[in-house]
VEXBA-562427 format. One line per 5 residues: their letters; for each residue x, y negated, z of C-alpha. Coordinates in steps of 0.5 Angstrom, whole numbers, plus 2048, in hexadecimal, padded with zeros to 3 digits. Example, Ala and Ser with C-alpha at 12.3 -4.5 7.8 and 13.67 -1.06 7.14 Angstrom:
AS> 819/809/810  81B/802/80E $
This chain:
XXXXX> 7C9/824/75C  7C2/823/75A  7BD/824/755  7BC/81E/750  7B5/81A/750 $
XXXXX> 7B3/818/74A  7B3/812/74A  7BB/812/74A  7BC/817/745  7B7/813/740 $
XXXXX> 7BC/80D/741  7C2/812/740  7BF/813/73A  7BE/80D/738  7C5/80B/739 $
XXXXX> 7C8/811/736  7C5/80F/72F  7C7/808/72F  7CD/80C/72E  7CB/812/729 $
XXXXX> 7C5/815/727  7C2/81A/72C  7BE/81F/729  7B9/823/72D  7BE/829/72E $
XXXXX> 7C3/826/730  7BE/822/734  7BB/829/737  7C3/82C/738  7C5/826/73D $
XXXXX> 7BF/826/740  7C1/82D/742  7C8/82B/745  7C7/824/748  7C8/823/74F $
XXXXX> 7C7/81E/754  7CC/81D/759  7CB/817/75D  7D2/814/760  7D4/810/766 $
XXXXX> 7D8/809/765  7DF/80A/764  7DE/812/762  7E3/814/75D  7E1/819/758 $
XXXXX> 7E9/81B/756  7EF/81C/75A  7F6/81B/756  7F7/820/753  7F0/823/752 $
XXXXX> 7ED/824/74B  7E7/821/74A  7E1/826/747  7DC/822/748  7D8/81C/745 $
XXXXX> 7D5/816/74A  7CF/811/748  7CF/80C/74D  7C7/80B/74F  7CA/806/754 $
XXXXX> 7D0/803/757  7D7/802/755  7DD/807/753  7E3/806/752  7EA/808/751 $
XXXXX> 7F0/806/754  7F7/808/755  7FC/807/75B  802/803/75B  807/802/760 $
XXXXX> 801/805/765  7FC/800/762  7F6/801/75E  7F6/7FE/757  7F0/7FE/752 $
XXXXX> 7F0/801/74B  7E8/800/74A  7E2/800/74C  7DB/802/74A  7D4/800/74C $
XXXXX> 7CD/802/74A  7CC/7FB/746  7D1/7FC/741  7D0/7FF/73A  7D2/806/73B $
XXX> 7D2/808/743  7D6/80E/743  7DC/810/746 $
């Protein structure tokens, strides 16, 4: 993991407050605990099973979540960095 430029964290906080409103606490609070953590294709963030104790914002890229049946993958949604909200 790596440090956040800023340009990315500006463009978080852009995103984040189409959602609500950021205040400059908030804002300082994230900026404390936000790391940068760039992936390979085909990465998986979670094992079935696994709790998820994380929040993804998506810079680039595509993410998507799928489950198996009858050994073949089938997608539940998707997510990209040009949709309203990019988090997953």
């Amino acid at each position: 993991m790596s440090t956040v430029n800023q340009s990315a964290l500006n463009n978080f906080f852009i995103r984040l407050s189409q959602v609500s409103p950021v205040s400059a606490a908030l804002r300082e609070a994230l900026t404390q605990c936000i790391q940068r953590d760039c992936l390979p294709p085909k990465s998986l963030l979670l094992q079935e099973g696994d709790i998820c104790r994380s929040v993804y914002y998506i810079e680039s890229g595509l993410a998507r979540g799928f489950y198996l049946k009858d050994e073949e993958e089938i997608t539940a949604w998707s997510q990209t960095p040009a949709w309203k909200y990019p988090w997953v």
